[in-house]
C-alpha positions as CSV (number, residue, x, y, z in Angstrom):
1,X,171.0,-96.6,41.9
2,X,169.6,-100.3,40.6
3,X,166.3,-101.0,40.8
4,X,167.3,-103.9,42.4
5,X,169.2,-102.3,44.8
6,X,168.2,-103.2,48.5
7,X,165.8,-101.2,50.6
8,X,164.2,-99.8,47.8
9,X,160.5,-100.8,46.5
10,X,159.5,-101.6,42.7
11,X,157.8,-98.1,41.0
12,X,154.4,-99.4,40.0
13,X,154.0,-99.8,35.9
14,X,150.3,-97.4,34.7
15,X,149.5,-99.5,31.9
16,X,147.3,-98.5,29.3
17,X,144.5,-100.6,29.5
18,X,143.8,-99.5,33.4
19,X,144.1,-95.9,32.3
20,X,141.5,-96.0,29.6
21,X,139.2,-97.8,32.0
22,X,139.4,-95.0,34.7
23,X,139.2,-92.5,31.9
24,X,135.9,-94.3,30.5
25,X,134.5,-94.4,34.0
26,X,134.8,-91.1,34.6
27,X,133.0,-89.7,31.8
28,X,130.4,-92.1,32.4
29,X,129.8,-91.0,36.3
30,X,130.2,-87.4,34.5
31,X,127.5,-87.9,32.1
32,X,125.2,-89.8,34.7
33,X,125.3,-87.0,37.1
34,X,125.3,-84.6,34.0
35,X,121.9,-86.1,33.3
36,X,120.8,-86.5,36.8
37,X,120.7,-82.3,36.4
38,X,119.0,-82.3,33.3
39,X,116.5,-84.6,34.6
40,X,116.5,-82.6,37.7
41,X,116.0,-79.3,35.9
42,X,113.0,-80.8,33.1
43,X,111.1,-81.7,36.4
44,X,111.9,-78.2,38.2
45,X,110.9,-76.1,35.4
46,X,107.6,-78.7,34.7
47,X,106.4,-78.1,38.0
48,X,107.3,-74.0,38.0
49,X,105.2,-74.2,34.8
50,X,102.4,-75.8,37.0
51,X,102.5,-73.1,39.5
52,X,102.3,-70.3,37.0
53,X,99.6,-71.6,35.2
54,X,97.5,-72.2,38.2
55,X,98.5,-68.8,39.5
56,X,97.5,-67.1,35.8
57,X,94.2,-69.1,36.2
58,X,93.5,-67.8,39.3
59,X,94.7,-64.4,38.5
60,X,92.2,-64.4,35.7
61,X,89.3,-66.0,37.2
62,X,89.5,-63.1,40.0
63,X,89.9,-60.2,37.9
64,X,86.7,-61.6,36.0
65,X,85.3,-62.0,39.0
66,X,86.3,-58.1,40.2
67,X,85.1,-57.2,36.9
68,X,81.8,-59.0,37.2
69,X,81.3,-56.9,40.8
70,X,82.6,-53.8,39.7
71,X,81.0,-53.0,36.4
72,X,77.5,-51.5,36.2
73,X,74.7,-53.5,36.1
74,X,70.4,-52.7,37.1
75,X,70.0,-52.3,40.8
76,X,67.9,-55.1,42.3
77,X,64.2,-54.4,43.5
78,X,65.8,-54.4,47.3
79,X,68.6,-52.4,46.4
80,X,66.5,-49.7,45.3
81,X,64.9,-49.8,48.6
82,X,68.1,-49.9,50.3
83,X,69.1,-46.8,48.7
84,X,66.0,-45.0,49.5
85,X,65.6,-45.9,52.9
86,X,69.5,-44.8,53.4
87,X,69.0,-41.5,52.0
88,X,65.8,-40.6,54.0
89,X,67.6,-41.8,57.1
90,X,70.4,-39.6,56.9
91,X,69.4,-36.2,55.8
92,X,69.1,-35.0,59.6
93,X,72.6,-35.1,59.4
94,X,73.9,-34.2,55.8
95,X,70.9,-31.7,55.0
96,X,72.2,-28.2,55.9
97,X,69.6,-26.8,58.4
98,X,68.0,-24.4,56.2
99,X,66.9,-27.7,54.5
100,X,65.3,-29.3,58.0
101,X,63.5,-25.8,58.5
102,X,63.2,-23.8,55.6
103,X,63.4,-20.4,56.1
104,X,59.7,-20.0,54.9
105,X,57.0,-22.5,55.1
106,X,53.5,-22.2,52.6
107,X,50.6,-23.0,54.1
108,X,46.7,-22.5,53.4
109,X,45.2,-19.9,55.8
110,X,41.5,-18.8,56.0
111,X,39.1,-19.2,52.5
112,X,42.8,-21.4,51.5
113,X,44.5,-18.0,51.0
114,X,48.2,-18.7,50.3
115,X,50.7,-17.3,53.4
116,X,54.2,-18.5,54.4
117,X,55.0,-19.2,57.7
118,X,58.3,-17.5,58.6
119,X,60.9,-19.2,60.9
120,X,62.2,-16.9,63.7
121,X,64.9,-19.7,65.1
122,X,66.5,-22.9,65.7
123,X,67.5,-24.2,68.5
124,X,70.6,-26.2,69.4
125,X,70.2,-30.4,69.0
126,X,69.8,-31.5,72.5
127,X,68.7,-35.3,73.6
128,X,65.1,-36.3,72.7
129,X,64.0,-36.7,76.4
130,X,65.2,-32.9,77.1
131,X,63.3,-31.5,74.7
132,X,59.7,-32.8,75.3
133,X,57.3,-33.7,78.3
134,X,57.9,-36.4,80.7
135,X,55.3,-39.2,79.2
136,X,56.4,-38.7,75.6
137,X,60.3,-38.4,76.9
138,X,59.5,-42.4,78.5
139,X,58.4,-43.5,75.2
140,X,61.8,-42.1,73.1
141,X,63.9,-43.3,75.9
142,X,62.5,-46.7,75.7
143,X,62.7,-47.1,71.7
144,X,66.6,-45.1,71.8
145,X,65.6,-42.0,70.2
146,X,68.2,-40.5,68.5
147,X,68.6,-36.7,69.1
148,X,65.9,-33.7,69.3
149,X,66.3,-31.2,66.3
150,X,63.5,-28.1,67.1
151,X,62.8,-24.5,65.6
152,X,60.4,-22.5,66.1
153,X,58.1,-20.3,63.7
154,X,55.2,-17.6,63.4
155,X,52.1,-17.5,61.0
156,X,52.5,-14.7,58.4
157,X,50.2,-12.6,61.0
158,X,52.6,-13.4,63.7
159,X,49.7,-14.5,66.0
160,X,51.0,-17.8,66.4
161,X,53.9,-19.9,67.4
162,X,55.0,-23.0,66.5
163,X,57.8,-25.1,67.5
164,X,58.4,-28.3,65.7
165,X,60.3,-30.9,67.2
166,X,62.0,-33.7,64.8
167,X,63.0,-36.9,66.3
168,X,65.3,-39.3,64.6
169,X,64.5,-42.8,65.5
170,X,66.5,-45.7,64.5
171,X,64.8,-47.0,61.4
172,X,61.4,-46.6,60.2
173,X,60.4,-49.8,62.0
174,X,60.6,-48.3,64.8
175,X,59.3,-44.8,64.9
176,X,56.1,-46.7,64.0
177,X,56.4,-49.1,67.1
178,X,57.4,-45.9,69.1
179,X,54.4,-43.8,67.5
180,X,51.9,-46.6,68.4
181,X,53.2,-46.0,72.4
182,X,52.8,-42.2,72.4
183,X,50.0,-40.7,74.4
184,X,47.0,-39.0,73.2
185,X,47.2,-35.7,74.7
186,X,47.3,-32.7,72.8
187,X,48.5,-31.0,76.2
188,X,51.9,-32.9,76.1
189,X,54.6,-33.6,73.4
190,X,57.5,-31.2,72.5
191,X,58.8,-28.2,74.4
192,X,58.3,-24.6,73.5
193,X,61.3,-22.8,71.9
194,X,61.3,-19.2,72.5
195,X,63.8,-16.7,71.4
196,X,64.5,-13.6,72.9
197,X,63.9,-10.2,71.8
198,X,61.6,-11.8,69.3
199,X,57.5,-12.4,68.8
200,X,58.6,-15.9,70.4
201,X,59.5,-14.5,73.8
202,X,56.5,-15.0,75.7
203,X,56.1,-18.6,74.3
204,X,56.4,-21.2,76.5
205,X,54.8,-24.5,78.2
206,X,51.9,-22.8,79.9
207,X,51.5,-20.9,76.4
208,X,50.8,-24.3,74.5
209,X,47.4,-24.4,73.6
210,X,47.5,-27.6,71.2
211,X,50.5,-30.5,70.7
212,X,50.4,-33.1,67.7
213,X,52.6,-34.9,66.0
214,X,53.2,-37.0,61.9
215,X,55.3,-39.9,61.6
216,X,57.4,-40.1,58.3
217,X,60.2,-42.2,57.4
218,X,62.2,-42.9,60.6
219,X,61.4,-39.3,62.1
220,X,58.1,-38.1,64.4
221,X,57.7,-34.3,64.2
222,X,56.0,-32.5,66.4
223,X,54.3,-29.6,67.1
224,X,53.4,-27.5,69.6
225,X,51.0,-23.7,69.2
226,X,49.8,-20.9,71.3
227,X,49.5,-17.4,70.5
228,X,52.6,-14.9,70.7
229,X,51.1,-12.6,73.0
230,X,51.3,-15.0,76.5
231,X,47.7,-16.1,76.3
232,X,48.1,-19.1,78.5
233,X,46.0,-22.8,77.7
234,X,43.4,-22.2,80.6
235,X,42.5,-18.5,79.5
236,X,41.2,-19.4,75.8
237,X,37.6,-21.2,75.5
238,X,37.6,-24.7,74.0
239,X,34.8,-22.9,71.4
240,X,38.0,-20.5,70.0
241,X,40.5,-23.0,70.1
242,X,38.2,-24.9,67.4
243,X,37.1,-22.3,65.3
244,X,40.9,-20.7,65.4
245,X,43.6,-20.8,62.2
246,X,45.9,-21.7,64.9
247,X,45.9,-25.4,65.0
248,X,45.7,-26.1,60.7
249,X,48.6,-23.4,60.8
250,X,50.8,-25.9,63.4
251,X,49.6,-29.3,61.3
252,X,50.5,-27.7,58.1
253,X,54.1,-26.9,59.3
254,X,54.9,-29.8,60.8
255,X,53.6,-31.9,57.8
256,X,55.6,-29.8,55.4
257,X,58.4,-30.8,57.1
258,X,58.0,-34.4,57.7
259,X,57.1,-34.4,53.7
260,X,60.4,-33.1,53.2
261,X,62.5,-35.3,55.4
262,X,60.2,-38.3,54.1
263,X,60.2,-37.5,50.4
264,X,61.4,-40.6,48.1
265,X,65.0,-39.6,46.4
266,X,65.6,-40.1,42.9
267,X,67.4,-43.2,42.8
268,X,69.6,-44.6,40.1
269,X,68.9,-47.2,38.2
270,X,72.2,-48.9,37.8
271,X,75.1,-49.3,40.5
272,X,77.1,-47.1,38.8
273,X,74.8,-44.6,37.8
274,X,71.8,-44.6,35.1
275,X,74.3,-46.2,32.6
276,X,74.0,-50.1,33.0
């Protein structure tokens, strides 16, 4: 058919020149947009490289830091007194009992003979007020004693008794404010323990003849004596009561005692040890 021929349009000529145009703008929208992604990237990975290094930094700066806090170095003058004061405090509680009451207690009897005063029990840890007289049980309640820990002993003669009562206070602080309140009445303080079938069994509130009591870290021990054999308070004369072994026998236990709760630890002299 003509391309003349009616009813048919013209085919459109590509000429050269148009073609290389549109080929040159292509390649330069190509490369554009081909740099628009390096550009792109470059300022990606810049500011990744930011974020690393300020993470690395900080990474660094803390693990000196964790090093600076967890290596060994001297314990301060207040540490020290920390640690001491935590030690003392606990051992109630992480002493085994035969360390509260020792089996056997030295003491100095008459013309300072050396004799051990042998424990015969101890009784289960009740609540402070339970375990001693009404006005000393007002005092403890009001300063939040702790618990009651009590055992009970016998001069190497077995004439006496003696039940010593330890209360754990809160802090030393306040076993001295609490001591200050206590009364002064050697006919009150802690409770009798007696055990049965023993030298103890006749030993018992009327049987006191003498109560005291030693303050030592946060603890007050007390003491309470009378004779094994059921002598009551009223039925011995003030003039044997002080010219008796009985009452330096009761102080002398109960002080043995409150040293050993009380005594100063050996404490390290670097956080970690004795190696700074």
């Amino acid at each position: 058919m003509s391309p003349d021929q009616p009813g048919k349009r013209p085919r459109a000529h590509r000429w050269p020149a148009s073609a290389r145009r549109a080929e040159a703008a292509q390649a330069a929208a190509a490369r554009a947009e081909l740099t628009r992604g390096v550009r792109l990237r470059s300022t990606y990975v810049a500011i990744m490289g930011v974020v690393l290094a300020v993470a690395a930094v900080n990474v660094l700066l803390g693990a000196v830091g964790v090093l600076r806090e967890t290596r060994s170095r001297p314990l301060t003058g207040a540490e020290r007194a920390r640690y001491a004061q935590e030690d003392v405090a606990r051992r109630w509680r992480a002493w085994p009992v035969g360390m509260v009451f020792p089996e056997e207690l030295e003491y100095a009897g008459l013309g300072r003979a050396q004799q051990f005063a042998r424990r015969v029990g101890i009784a289960p840890e009740s609540a402070c007020t339970a375990a001693v007289d009404a006005p000393v049980a007002s005092v403890l309640r009001r300063y939040r004693c702790v618990t009651m820990l009590r055992a009970t002993y016998v001069d190497q003669t077995a004439t006496f008794a003696v039940t010593v009562g330890v209360a754990v206070l809160r802090d030393e602080q306040t076993r001295v404010d609490a001591s200050a309140k206590l009364p002064q009445d050697d006919r009150v303080g802690v409770r009798p323990v007696a055990f049965p079938n023993t030298v103890t069994d006749l030993f018992g509130a009327a049987q006191r003849q003498r109560t005291g009591w030693v303050g030592a870290g946060p603890y007050i021990v007390f003491s309470s004596v009378g004779y094994t054999d059921g002598r009551t308070r009223d039925s011995v004369s003030p003039e044997e009561q002080l010219n008796s072994e009985m009452w330096p026998v009761a102080q002398s236990i109960a002080a043995r005692i409150a040293r050993s709760l009380a005594e100063p630890p050996d404490v390290p002299r670097c956080t970690q040890g004795n190696v700074c």
